[in-house]
FIKOLLO-22750 format. One line per 4 residues: number of its first residue (from 0); their letters; for each residue x, y, z of N, C-alpha, C. Coordinates in nm, 2 decimals. Layout:
N
NUM = A = X Y Z X Y Z X Y Z | ... .
end
This chain:
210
0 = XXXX = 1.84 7.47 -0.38 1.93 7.50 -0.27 2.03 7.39 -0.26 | 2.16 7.42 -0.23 2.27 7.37 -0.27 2.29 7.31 -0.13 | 2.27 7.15 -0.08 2.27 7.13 0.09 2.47 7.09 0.06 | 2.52 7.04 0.00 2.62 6.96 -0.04 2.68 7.00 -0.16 .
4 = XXXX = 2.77 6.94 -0.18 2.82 6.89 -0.33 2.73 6.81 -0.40 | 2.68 6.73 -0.33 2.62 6.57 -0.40 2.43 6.56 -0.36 | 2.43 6.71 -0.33 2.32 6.71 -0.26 2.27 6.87 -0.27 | 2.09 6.85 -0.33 2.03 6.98 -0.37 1.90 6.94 -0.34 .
8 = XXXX = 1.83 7.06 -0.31 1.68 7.07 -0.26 1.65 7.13 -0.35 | 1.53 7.08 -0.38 1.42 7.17 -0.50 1.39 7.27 -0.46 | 1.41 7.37 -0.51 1.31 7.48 -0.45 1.21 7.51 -0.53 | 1.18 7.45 -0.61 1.03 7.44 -0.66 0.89 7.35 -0.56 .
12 = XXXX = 0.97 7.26 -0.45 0.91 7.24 -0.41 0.89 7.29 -0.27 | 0.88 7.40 -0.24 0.90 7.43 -0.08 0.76 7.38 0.01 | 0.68 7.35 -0.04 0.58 7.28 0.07 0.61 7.16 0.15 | 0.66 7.06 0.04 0.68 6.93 0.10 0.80 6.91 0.02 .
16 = XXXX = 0.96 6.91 0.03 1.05 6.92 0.00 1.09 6.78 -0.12 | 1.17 6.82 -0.21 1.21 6.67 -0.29 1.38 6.72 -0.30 | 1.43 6.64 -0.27 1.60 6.62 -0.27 1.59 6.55 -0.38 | 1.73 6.60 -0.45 1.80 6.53 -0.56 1.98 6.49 -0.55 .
20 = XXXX = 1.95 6.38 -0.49 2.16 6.31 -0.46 2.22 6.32 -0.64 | 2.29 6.32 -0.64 2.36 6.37 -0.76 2.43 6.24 -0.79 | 2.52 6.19 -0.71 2.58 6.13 -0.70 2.58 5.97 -0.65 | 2.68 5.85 -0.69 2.71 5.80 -0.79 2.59 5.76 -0.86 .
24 = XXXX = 2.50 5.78 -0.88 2.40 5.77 -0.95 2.24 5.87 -0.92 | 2.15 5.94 -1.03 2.12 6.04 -0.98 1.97 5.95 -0.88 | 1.91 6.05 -0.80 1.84 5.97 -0.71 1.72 6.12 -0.70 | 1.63 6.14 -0.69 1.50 6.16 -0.64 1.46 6.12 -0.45 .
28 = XXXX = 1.47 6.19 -0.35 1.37 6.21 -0.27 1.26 6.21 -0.21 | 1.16 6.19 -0.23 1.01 6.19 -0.23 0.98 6.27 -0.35 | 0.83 6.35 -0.40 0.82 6.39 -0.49 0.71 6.51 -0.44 | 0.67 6.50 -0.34 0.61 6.65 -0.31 0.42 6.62 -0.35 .
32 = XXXX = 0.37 6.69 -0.30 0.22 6.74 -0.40 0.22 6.75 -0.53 | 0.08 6.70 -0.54 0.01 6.65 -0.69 0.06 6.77 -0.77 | 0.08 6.78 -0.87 0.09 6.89 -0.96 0.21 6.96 -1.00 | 0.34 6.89 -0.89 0.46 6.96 -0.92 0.51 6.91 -1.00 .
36 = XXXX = 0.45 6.83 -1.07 0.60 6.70 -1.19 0.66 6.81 -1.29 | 0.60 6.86 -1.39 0.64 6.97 -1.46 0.79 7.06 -1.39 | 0.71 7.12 -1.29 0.84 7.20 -1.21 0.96 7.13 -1.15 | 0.94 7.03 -1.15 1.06 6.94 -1.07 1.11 6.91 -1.17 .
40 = XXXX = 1.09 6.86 -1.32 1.14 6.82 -1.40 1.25 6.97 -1.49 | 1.14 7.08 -1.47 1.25 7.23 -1.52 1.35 7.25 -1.47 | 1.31 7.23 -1.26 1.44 7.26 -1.19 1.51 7.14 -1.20 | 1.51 7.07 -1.24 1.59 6.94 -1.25 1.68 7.01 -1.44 .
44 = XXXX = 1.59 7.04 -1.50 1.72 7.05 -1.65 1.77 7.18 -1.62 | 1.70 7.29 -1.53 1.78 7.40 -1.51 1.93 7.35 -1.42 | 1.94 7.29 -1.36 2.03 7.23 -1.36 2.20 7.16 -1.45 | 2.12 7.18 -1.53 2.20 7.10 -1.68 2.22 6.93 -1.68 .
48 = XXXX = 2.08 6.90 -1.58 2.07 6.74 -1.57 1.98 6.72 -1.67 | 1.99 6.60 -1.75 1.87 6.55 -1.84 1.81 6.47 -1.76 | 1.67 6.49 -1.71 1.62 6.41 -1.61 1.57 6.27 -1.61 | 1.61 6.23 -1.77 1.60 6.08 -1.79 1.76 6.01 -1.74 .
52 = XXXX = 1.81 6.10 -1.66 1.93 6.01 -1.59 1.88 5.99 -1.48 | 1.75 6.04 -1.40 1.66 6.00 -1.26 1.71 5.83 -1.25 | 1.73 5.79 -1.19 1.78 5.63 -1.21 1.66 5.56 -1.09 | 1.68 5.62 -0.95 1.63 5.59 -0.89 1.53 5.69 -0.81 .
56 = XXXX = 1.35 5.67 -0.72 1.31 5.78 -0.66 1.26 5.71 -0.58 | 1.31 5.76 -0.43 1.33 5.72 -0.30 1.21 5.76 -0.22 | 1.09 5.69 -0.16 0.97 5.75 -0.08 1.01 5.74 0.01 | 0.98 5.85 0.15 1.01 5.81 0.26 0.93 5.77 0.36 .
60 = XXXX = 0.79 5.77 0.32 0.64 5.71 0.29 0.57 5.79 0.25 | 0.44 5.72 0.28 0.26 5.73 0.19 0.20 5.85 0.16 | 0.22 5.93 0.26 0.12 6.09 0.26 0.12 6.14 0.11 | 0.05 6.19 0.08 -0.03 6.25 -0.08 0.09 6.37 -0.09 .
64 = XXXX = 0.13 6.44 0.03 0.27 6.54 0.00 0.40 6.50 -0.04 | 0.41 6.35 -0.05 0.52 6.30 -0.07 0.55 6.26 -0.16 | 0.43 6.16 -0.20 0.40 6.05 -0.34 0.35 6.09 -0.45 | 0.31 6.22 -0.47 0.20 6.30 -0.53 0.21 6.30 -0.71 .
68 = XXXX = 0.38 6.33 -0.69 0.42 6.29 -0.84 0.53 6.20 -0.88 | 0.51 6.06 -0.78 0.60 5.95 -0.81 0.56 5.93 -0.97 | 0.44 5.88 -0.98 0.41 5.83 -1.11 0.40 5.89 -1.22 | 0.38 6.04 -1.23 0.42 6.13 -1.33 0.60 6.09 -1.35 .
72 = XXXX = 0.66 6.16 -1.26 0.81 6.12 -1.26 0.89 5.99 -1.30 | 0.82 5.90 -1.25 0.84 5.75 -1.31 0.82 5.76 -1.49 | 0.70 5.77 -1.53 0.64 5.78 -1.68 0.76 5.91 -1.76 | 0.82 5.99 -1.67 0.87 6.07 -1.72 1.07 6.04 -1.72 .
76 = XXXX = 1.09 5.99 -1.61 1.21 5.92 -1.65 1.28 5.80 -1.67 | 1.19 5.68 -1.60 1.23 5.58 -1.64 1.26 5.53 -1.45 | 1.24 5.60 -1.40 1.29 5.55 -1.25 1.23 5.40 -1.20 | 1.29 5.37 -1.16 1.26 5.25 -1.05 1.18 5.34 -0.90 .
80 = XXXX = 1.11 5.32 -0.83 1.06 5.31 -0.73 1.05 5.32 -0.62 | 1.11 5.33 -0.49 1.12 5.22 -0.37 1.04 5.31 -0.30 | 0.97 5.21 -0.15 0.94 5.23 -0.05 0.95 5.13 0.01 | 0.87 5.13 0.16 0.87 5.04 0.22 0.77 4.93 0.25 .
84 = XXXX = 0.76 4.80 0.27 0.66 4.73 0.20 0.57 4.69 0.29 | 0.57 4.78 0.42 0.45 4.81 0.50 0.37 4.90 0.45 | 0.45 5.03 0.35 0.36 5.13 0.33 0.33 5.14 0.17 | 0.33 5.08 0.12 0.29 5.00 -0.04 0.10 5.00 -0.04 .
88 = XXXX = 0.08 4.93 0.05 -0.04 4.92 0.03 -0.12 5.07 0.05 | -0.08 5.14 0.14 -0.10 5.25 0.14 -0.09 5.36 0.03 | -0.01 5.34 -0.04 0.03 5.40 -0.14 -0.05 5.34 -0.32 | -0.06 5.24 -0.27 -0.16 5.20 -0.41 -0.33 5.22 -0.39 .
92 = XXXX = -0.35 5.26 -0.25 -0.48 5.28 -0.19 -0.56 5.09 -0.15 | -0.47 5.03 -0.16 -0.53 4.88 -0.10 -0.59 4.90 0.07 | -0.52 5.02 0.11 -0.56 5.00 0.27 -0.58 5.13 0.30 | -0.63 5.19 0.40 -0.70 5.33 0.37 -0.60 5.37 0.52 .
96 = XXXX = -0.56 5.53 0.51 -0.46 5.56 0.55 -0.55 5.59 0.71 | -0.48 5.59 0.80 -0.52 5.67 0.94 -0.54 5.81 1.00 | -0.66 5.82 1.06 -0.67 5.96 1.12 -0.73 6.04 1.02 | -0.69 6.16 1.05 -0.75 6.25 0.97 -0.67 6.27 0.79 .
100 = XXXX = -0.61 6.14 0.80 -0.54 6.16 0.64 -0.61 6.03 0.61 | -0.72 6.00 0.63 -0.80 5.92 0.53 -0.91 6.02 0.47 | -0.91 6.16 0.52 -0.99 6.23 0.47 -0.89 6.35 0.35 | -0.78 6.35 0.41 -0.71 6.43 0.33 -0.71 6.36 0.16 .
104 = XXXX = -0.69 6.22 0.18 -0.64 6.17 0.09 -0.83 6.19 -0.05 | -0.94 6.17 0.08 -1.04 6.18 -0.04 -1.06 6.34 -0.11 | -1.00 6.46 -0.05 -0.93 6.55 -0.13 -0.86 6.59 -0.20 | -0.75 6.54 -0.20 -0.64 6.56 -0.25 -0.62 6.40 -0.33 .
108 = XXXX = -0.60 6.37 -0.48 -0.66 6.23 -0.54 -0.49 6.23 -0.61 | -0.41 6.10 -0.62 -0.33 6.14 -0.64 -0.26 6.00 -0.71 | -0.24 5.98 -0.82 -0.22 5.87 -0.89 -0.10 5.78 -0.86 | -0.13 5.66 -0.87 -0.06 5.57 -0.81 0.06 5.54 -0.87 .
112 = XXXX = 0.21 5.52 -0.85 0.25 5.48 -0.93 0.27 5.31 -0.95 | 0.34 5.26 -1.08 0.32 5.08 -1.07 0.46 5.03 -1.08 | 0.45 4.90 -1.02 0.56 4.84 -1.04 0.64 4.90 -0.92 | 0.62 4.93 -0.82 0.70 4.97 -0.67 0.74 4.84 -0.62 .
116 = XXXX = 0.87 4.89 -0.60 0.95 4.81 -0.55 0.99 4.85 -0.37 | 0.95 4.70 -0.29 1.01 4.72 -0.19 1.11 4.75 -0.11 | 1.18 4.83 -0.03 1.34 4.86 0.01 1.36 4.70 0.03 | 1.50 4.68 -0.03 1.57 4.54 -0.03 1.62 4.53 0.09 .
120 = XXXX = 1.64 4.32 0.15 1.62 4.33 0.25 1.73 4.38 0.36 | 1.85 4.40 0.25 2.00 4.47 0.32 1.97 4.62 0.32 | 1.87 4.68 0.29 1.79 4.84 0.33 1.93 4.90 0.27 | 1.99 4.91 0.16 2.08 4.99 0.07 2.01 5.00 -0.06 .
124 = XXXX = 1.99 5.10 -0.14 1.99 5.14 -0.25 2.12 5.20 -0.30 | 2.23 5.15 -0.38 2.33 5.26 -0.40 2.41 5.25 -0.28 | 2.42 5.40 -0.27 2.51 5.47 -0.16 2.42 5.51 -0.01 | 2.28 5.47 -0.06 2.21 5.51 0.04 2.13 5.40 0.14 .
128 = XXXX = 2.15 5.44 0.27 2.10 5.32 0.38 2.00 5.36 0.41 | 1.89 5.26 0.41 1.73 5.28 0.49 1.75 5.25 0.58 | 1.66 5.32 0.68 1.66 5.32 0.80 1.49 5.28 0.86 | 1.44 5.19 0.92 1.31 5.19 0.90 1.29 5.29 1.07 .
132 = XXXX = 1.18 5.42 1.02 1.17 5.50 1.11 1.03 5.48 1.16 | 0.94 5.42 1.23 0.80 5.41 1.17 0.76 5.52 1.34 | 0.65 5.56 1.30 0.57 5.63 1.40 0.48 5.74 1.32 | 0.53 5.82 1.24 0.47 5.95 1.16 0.37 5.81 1.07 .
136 = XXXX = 0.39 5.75 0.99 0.31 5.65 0.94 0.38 5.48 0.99 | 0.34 5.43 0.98 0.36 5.26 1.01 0.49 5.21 0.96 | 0.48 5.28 0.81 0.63 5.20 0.75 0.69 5.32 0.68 | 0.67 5.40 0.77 0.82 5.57 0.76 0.95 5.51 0.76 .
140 = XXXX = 1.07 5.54 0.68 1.18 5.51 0.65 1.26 5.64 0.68 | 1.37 5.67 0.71 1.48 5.75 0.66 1.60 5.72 0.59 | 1.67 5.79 0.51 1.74 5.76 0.41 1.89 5.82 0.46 | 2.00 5.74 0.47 2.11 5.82 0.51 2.19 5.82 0.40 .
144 = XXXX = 2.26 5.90 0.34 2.36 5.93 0.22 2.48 6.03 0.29 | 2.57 5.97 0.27 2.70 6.02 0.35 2.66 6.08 0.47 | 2.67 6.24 0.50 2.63 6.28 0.62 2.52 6.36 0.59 | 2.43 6.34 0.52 2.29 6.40 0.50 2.21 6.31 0.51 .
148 = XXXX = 2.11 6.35 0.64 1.98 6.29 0.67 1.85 6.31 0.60 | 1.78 6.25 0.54 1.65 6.29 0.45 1.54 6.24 0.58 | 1.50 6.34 0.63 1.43 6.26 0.78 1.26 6.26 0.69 | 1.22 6.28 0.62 1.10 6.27 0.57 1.00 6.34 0.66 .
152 = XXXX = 0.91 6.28 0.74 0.80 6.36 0.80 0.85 6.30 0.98 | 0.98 6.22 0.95 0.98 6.18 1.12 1.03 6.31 1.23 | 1.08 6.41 1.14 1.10 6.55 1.21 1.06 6.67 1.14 | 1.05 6.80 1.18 1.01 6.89 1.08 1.16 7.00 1.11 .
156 = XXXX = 1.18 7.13 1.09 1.25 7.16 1.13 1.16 7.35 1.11 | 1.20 7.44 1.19 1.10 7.56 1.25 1.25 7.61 1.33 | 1.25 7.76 1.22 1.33 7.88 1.27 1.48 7.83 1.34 | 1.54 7.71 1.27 1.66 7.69 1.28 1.61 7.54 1.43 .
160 = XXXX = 1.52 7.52 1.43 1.52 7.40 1.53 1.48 7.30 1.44 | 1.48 7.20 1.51 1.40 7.06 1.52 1.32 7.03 1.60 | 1.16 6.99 1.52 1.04 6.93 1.59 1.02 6.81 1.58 | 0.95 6.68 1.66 0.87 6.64 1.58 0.79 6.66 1.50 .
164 = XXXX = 0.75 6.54 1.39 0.63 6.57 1.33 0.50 6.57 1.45 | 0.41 6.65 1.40 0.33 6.71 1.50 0.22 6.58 1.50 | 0.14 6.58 1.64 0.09 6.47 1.68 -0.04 6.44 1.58 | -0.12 6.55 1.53 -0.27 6.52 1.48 -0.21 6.46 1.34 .
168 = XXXX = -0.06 6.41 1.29 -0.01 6.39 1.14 0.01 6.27 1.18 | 0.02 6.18 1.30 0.16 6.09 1.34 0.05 5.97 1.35 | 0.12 5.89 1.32 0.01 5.78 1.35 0.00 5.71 1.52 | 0.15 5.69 1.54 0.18 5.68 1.69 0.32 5.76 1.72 .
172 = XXXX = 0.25 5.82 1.81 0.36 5.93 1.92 0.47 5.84 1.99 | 0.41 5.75 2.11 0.52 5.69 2.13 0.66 5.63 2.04 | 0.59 5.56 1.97 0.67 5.46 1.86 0.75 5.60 1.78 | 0.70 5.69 1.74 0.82 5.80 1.61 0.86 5.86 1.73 .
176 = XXXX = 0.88 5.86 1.90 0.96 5.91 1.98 1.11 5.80 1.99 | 1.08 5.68 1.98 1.16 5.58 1.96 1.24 5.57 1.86 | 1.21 5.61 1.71 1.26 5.63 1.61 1.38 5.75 1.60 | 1.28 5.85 1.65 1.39 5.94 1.68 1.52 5.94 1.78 .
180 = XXXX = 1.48 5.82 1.87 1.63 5.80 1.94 1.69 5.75 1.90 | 1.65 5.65 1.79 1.76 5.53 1.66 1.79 5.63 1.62 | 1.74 5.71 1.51 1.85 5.81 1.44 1.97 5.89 1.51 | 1.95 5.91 1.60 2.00 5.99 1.71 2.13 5.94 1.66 .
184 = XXXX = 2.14 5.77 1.71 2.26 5.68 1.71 2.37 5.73 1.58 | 2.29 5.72 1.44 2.36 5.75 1.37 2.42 5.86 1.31 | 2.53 5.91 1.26 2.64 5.98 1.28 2.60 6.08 1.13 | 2.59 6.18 1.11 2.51 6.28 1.01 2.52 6.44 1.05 .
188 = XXXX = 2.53 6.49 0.97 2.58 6.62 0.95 2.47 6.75 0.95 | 2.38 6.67 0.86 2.31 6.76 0.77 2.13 6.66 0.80 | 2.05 6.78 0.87 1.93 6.72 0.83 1.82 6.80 0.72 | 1.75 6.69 0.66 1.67 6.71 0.54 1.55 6.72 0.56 .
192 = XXXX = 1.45 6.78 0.60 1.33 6.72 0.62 1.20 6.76 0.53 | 1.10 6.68 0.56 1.02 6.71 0.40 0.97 6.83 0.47 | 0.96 6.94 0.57 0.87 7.02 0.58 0.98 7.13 0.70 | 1.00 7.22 0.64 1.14 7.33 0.74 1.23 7.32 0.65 .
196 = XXXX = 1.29 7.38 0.64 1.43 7.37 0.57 1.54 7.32 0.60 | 1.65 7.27 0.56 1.76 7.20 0.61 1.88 7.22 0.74 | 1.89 7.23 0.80 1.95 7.27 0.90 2.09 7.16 0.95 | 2.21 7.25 0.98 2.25 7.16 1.05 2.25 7.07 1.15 .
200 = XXXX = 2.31 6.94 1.17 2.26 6.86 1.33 2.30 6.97 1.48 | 2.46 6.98 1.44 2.52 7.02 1.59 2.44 6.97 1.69 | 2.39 7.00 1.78 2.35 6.94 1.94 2.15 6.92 1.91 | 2.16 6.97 1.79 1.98 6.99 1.79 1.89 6.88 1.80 .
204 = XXXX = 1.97 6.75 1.72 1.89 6.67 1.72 1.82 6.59 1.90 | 2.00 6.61 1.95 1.98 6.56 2.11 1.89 6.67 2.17 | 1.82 6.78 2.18 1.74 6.82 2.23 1.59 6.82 2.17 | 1.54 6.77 2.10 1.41 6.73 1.99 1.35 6.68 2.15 .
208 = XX = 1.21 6.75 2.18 1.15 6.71 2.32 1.02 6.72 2.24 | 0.92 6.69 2.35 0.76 6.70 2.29 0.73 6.85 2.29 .
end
């Protein structure tokens, strides 16, 4: 699905969404659940992209729906990494995730990838600004590229609205209510999120309630 010019959603991955920025260098979004590397990599050359131009792939944190095929994808194009270096240890399994996703995670097993690199300390990659979003997980990020928001799991989006991510997923409610009023601040067109479909902002984001 075509969000932009410079901007496309997998639709091979509709569970847990992976963006691909096109532009000035190609970039990866999260990577979705264990098992999609294959598919991401077809809809990526159906494309007429050779997906060893992947340069960089962008986590927007830890959950097993997001990271599932960093490390296939890595092995398969050469990408660098990033996350955030609260949620690293999480992602290598050094520290065991909260709530009921310490149990998800002993179902769902999901290979680590190496050599991750922390978001640098000016939070740019490229053309794109980190935003540290924390509440859904501890060290949740969002990613702003021109006027497309990649909100990750700090919002969902349902029949043309905007939710939070829902509370039994979140680590703290308070704190991703706070998050959500920083993004608020900044100026974006288009939101991304890893679970609903893309939607535009217009007035939606300012009404996001419990």
């Amino acid at each position: 699905m075509k969000i932009t010019n410079k901007v496309v959603m997998l639709d091979c991955t509709g569970g847990s969404h992976t963006y691909l920025i096109l532009e000035p260098e190609l970039m990866l979004v999260d990577t979705s659940f264990p098992g999609m590397g294959e598919k991401i990599l077809e809809e990526i050359k159906s494309l007429n992209i050779d997906s060893r131009q992947v340069k960089q792939i962008l986590l927007t944190h830890h959950d097993v729906d997001h990271i599932g095929n960093a490390a296939f994808l890595q092995q398969a194009t050469g990408a660098n990494i990033w996350a955030s270096d609260v949620d690293i240890p999480f992602i290598l399994g050094q520290k065991n995730r909260h709530g009921i996703k310490r149990f998800i995670t002993w179902l769902i097993k999901v290979q680590p990838p190496v050599n991750l690199h922390p978001y640098p300390e000016e939070m740019k990659i490229g053309d794109v600004t980190v935003i540290s979003t924390p509440g859904h997980t501890l060290g949740h990020v969002s990613l702003l590229y021109q006027d497309v928001l990649f909100a990750g799991d700090l919002v969902r989006t349902r029949n043309g609205d905007i939710k939070p991510s829902s509370a039994i997923m979140t680590w703290n409610k308070p704190i991703l209510f706070e998050s959500i009023k920083k993004i608020g601040t900044y100026p974006f067109k288009w939101v991304c999120p890893g679970h609903g479909m893309p939607v535009e902002r217009d007035d939606k984001w300012e009404r996001i309630s419990e």
